[in-house]
C-alpha positions, 0 to 999 in steps of 0.5 A, spaced: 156 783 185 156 782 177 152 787 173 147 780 171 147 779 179 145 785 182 139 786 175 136 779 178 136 781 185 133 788 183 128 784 179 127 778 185 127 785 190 121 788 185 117 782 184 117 780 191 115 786 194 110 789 188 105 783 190 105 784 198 105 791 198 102 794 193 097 788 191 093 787 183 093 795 183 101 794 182 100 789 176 102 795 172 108 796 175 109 788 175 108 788 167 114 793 166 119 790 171 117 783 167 119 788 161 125 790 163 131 788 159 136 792 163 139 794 170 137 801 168 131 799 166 129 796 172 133 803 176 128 808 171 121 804 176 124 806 182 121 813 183 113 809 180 115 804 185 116 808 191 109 812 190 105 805 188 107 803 195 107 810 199 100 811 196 098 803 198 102 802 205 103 809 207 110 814 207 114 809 213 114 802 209 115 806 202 121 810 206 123 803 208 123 799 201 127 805 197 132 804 202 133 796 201 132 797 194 136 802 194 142 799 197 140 793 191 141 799 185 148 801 189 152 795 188 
C-alpha cells in the first residue's frame, strides 16, 4: 500500500467511525481529521481519538478500533 493510499484509508477509517461512535461530540476531532495534510497528521489524533471513543462507547469498542486503526497506521 502506497503512502497516499494508507493516508486515505486512515482518513476513510476516521471518518467513518468519528460519526458512528462518537457522535456530534466528535465534531472536534472530526475538523482536525478534514485538516490533516499528512499521514503523521492523521497518526498524531490516535491517542484523542481512543480517549473520544472510550469516554463515548466505553473501554471494549475503544480496545477494538485502535487495533483496526492501528493495523491501518502500520502498513
Amino acid at each position: 500500500m502506497s503512502t497516499t493510499q494508507q493516508q486515505l484509508a486512515v482518513y476513510d477509517f476516521y471518518t467513518k467511525t468519528i460519526k458512528s461512535t462518537i457522535g456530534l461530540r466528535g465534531f472536534t476531532l472530526q475538523l482536525k481529521v478534514e485538516k490533516a495534510a499528512t499521514l503523521d497528521e492523521l497518526r498524531q489524533l490516535r491517542d484523542p481519538y481512543v480517549e473520544a471513543v472510550q469516554k463515548a462507547k466505553g473501554r471494549d469498542k475503544a480496545a477494538l478500533l485502535a487495533e483496526q486503526l492501528d493495523q491501518l497506521l502500520d502498513n
